[in-house]
C-alpha positions in Angstrom: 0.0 0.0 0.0 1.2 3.4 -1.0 -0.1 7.0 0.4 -1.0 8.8 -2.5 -2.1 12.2 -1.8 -4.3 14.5 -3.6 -5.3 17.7 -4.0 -7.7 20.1 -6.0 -9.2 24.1 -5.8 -10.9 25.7 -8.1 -12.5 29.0 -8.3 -15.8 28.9 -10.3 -17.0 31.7 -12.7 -20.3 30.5 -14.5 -20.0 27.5 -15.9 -16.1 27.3 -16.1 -13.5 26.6 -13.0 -9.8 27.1 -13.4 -7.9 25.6 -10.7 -5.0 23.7 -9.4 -4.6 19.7 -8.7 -1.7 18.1 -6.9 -0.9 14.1 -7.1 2.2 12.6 -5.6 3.1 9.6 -4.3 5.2 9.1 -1.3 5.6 5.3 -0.6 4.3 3.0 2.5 2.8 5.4 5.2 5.0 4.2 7.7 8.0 4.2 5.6 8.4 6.6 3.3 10.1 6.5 0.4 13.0 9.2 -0.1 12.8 12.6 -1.3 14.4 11.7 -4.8 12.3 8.7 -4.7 8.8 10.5 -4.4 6.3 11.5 -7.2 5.0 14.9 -7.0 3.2 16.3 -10.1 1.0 19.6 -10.0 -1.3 20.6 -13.2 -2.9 24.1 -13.7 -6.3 23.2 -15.0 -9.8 23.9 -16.4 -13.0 22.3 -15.9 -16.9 22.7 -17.4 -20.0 22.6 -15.7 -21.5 23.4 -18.9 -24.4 20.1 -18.8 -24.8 17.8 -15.3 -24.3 14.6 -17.7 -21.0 16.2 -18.4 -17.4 15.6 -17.0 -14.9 17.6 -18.9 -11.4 18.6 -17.3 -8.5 19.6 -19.1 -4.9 20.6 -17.4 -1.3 20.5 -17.9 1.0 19.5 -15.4 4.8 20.0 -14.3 6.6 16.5 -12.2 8.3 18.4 -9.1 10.3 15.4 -8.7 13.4 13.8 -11.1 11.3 10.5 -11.5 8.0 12.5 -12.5 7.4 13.3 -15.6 8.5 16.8 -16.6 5.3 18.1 -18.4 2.0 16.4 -19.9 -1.4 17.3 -20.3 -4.4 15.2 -18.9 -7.8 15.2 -20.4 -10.8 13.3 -18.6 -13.5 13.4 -20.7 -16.9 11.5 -19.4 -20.9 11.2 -19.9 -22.8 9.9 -17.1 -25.1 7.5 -18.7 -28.7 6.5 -16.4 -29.1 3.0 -15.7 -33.2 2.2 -15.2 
């Protein structure tokens, strides 16, 4: 088992929310892993609230650590469908 934290704020306008999210990873929670061990990545981000069936976020992120990734974008992209 790993503690992986995570983090998100936004500031809503409308319809549309620019924010931040954090995800890391930090190893066991009893035993961490070292510093240049750890996975840290934080993403500037937007998100729409344009339709309640709709899940649209879009960010870009930066790794804080050596071993994360030094920049990619994420898109989550989902319709909730109603089971009867």
């Amino acid at each position: 088992m790993n503690l992986r934290p995570i983090f998100k704020t936004y500031y809503l306008i409308n319809k549309i929310a620019g924010g931040f999210e954090y995800y890391g990873n930090v190893g066991n929670p009893f035993n961490w892993e070292s510093g240049s061990q750890q996975f840290h990545q934080l993403y500037g981000v937007i998100d729409l609230f344009v339709d309640p069936r709709l899940e649209f976020n879009l960010g870009i992120g930066r790794g804080l650590t050596n071993i994360s990734d030094t920049w990619n974008i994420k898109l989550l992209l989902g319709w909730r469908i109603k089971w009867k």
